[in-house]
C-alpha positions in Angstrom: 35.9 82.4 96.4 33.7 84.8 94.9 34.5 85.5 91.3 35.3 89.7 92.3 37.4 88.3 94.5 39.4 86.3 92.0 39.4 88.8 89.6 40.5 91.6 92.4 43.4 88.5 93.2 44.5 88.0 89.8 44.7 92.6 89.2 46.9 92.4 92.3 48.9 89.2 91.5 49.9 91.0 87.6 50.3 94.3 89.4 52.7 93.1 92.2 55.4 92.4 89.7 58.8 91.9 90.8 57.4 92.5 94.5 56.6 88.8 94.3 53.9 88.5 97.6 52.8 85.2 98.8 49.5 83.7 98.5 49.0 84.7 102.1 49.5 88.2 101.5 47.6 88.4 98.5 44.6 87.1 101.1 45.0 89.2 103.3 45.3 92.5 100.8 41.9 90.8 99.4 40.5 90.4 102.9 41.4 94.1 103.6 39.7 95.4 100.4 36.7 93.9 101.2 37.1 95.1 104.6 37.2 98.9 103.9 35.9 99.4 100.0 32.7 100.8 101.1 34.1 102.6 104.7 35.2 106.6 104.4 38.5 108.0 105.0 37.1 109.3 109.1 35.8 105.5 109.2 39.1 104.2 108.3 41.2 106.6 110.3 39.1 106.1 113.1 39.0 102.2 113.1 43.1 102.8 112.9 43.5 104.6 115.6 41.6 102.4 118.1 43.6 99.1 116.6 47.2 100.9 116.8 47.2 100.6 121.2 46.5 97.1 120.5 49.6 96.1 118.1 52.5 95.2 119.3 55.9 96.8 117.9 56.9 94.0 115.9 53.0 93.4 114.4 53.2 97.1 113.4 56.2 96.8 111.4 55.2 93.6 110.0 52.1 96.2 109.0 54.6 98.7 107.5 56.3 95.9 105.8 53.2 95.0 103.9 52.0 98.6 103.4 55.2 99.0 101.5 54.5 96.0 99.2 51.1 97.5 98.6 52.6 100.9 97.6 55.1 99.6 95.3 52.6 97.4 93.0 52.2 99.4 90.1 48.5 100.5 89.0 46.8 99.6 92.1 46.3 102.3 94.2 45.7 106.0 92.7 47.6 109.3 94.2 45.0 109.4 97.0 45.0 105.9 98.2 49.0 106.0 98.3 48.6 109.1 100.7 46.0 107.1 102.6 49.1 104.5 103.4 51.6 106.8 104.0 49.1 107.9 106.4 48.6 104.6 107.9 52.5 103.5 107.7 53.6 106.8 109.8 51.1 106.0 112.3 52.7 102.7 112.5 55.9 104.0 112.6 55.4 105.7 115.8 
């Protein structure tokens, strides 16, 4: 694993606190940052919309599940990244 990647792992593993997310999860957030660090918000939306017909209901709130946990870990995301996923959970809540 690359070290950023560890490093980004580690931040989110001290930041999660109580939230307590397995190593699994902690991949895939990792996976996901990689994904869309350098993509804008229309890239991001637009890549979301075109993925929600293909989810099923239960992988969607599996999604909002994990958006949740992401939310809740302290210091990781700043005022606008927390509106992104609000964003992203609503759409999935649909």
């Amino acid at each position: 694993m690359p070290r950023d990647m560890r490093d980004f792992n580690k931040k989110l593993t001290q930041m999660a606190g109580n939230i307590q997310p397995s190593q699994g999860e902690l991949d895939q957030f990792g996976e996901l940052y990689k994904k869309y660090k350098n993509k804008s918000q229309r890239e991001i939306e637009e890549e979301m919309n075109h993925l929600m017909g293909q989810f099923s209901r239960t992988e969607k709130d599996n999604l909002v599940r994990k958006l949740y946990k992401l939310k809740e870990m302290e210091g990781l995301l700043d005022d606008a990244q927390k509106r992104k996923v609000d964003m992203f959970i609503q759409l999935l809540s649909q």
